[in-house]
PAZAPA-4460 file (N, C-alpha, C; in steps of 0.05 Angstrom, whole numbers, plus 32768, in hexadecimal, padded with zeros to 4 digits):
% residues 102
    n_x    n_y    n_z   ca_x   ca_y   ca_z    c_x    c_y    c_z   seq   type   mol
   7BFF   805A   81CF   7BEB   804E   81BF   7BF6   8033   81B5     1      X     A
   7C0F   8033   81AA   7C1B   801B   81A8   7C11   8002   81BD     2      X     A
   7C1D   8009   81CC   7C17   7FF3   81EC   7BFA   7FE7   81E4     3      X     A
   7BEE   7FFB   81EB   7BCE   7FEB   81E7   7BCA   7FDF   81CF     4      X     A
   7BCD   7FEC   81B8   7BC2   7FDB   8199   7BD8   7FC9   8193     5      X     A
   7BE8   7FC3   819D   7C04   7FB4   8193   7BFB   7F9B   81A1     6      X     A
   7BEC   7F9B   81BD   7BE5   7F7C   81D1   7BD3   7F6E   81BE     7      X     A
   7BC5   7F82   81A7   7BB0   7F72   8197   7BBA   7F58   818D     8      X     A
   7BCE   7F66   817B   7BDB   7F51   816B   7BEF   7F44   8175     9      X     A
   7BFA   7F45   8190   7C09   7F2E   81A0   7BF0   7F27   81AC    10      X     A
   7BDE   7F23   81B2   7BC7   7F18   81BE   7BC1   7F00   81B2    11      X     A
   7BC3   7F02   819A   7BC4   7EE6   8188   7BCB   7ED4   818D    12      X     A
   7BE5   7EDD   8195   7BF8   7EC6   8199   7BFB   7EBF   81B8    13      X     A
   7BE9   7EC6   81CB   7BE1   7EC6   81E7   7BF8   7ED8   81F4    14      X     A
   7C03   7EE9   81DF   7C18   7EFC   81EA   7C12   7F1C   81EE    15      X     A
   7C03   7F22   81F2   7BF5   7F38   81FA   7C0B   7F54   8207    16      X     A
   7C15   7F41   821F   7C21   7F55   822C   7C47   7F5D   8225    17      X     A
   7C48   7F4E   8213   7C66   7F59   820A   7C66   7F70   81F2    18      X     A
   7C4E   7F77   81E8   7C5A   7F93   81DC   7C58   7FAE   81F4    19      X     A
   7C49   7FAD   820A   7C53   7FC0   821E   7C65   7FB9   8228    20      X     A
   7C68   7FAF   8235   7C80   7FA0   823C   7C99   7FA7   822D    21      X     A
   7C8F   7FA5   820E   7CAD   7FB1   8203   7CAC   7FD6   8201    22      X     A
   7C95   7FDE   8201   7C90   7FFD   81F9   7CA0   8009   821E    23      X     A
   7C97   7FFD   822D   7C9B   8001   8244   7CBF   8005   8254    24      X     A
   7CCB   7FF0   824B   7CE5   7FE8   8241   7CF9   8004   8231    25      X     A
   7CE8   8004   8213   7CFA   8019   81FE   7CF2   802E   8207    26      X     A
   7CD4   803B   820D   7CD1   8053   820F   7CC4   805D   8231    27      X     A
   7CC4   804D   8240   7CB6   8053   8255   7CC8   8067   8268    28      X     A
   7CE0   8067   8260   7CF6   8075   826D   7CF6   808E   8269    29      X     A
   7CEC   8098   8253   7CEB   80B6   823F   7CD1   80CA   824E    30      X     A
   7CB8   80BD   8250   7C9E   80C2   825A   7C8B   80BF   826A    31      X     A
   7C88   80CC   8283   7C82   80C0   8290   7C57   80BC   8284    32      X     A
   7C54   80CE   8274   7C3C   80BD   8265   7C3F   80A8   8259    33      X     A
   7C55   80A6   8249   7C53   8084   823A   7C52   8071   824A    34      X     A
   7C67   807B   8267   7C6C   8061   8279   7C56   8057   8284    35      X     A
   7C49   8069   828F   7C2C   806B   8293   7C1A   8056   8286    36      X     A
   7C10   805E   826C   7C00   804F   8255   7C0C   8030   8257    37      X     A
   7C26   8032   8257   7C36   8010   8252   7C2F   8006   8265    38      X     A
   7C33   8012   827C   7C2E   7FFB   829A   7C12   7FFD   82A1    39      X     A
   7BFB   8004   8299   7BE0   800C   8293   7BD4   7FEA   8287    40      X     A
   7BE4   7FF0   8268   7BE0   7FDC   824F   7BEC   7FC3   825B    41      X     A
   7C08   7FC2   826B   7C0D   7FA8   8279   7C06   7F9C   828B    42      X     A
   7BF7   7FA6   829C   7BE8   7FA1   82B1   7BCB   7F97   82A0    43      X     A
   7BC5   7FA4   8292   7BAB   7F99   8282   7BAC   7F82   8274    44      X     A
   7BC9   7F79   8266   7BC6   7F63   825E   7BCF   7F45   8271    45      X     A
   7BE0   7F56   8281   7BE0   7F3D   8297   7BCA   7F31   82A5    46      X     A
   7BB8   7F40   82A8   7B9A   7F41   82BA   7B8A   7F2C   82A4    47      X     A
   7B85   7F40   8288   7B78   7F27   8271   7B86   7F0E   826F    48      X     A
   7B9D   7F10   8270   7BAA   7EEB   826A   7BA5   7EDE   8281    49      X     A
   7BA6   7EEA   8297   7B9C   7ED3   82BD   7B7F   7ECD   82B6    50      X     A
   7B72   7EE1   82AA   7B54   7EDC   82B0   7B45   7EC6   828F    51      X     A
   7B58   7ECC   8281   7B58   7EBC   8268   7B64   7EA3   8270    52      X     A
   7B7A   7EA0   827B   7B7B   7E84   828B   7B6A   7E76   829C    53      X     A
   7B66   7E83   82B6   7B54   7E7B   82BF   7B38   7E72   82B2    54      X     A
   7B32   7E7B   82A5   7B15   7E7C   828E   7B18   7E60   827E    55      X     A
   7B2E   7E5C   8277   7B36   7E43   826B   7B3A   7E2F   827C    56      X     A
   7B3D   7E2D   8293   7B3A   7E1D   82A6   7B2C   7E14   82AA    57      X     A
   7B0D   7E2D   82B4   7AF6   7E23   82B6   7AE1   7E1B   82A2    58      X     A
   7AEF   7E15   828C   7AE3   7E0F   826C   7AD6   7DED   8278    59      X     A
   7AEA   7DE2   8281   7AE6   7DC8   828D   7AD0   7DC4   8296    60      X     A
   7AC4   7DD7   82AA   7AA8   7DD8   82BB   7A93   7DE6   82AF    61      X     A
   7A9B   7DED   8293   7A7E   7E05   8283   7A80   7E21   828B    62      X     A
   7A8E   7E26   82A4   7A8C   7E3D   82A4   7A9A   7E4B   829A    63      X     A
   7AAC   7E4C   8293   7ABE   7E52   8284   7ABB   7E55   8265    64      X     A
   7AA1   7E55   8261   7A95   7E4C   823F   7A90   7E6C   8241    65      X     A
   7A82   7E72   8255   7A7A   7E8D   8259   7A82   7EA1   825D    66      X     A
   7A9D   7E9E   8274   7AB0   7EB7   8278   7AC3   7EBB   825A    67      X     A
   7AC7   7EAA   8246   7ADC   7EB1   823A   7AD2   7EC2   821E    68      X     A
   7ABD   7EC1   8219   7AB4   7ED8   8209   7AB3   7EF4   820D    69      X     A
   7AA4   7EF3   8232   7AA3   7F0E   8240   7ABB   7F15   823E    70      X     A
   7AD0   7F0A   8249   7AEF   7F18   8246   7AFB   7F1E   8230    71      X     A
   7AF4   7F1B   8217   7AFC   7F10   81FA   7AE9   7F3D   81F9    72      X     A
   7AD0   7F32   81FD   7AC5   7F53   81F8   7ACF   7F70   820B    73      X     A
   7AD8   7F61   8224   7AD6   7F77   8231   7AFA   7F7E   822C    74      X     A
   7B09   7F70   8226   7B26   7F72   8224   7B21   7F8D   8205    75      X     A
   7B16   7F81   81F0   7B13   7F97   81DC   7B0C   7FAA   81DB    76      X     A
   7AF6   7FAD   81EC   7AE5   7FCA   81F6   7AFD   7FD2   8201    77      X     A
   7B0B   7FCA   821D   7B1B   7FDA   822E   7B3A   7FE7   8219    78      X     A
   7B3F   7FD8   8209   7B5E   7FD7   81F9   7B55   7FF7   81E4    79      X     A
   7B3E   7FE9   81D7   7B37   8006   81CF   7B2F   8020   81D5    80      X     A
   7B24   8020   81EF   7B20   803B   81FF   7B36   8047   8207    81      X     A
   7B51   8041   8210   7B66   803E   8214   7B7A   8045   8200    82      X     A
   7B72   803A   81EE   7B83   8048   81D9   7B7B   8059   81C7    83      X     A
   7B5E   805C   81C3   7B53   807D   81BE   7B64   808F   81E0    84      X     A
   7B5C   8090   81F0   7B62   809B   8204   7B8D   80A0   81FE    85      X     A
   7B95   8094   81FD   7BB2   8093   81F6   7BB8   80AC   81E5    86      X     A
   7BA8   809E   81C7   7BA5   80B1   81B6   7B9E   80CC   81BB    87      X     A
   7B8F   80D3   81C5   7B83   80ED   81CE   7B97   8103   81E2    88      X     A
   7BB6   80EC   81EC   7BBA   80FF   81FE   7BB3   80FC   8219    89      X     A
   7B9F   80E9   821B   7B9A   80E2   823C   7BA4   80D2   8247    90      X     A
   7BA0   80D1   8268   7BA7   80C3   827C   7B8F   80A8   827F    91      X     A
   7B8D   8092   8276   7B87   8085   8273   7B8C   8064   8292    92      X     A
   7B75   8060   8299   7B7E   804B   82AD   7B68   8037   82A5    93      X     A
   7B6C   801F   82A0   7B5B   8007   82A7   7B4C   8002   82BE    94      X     A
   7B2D   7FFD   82BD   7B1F   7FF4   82D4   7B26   7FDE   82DC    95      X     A
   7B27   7FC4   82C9   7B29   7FB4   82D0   7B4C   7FA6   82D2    96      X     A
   7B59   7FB1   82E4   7B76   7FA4   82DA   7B80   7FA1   82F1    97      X     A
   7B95   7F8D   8302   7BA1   7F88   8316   7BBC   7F9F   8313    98      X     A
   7BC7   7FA8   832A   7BD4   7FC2   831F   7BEE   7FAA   832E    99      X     A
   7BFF   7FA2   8313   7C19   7F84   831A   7C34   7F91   8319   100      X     A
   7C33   7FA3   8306   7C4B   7FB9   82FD   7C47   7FD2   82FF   101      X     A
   7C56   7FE1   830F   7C4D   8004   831A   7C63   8016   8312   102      X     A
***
């Protein structure tokens, strides 16, 4: 659960993916559920920061006015389903995530 609600608040700082990254690191070795959830949550935030880049790219051409909200909602929806799901004890996977770390 960490992994996921912890990208919130490095998200701020366009750092998203270093609290899995670190959960992944300290405890991914112990569990193979935590490891799971971490490389889940890291793959999720690598995917939002390419597509948050890219989005900022296309800010230039307007289109980009439009994708960066949608991603801004659907990144929250997904972080929180995910980490209820964590919480609960489940096996939890992202629809939308490039799978970069296995």
């Amino acid at each position: 659960m960490a992994a996921h609600l912890g990208s919130f608040i490095a998200a701020l700082v366009v750092l998203g993916f270093l609290c899995p990254l670190l959960v992944l690191l300290v405890k991914g070795y112990r569990s193979r559920y935590v490891r799971h959830h971490a490389v889940e949550s890291l793959n999720f935030q690598l995917t939002a920061l390419g597509a948050t880049l890219v989005a900022s790219l296309l800010a230039f051409v307007m289109i980009g006015l439009v994708l960066l909200p949608f991603i801004g909602i659907i990144y929250v929806v997904l972080v929180i389903q995910a980490s209820v799901a964590a919480r609960r004890d489940e096996w939890y996977r992202y629809p939308v995530s490039l799978r970069i770390v296995r």
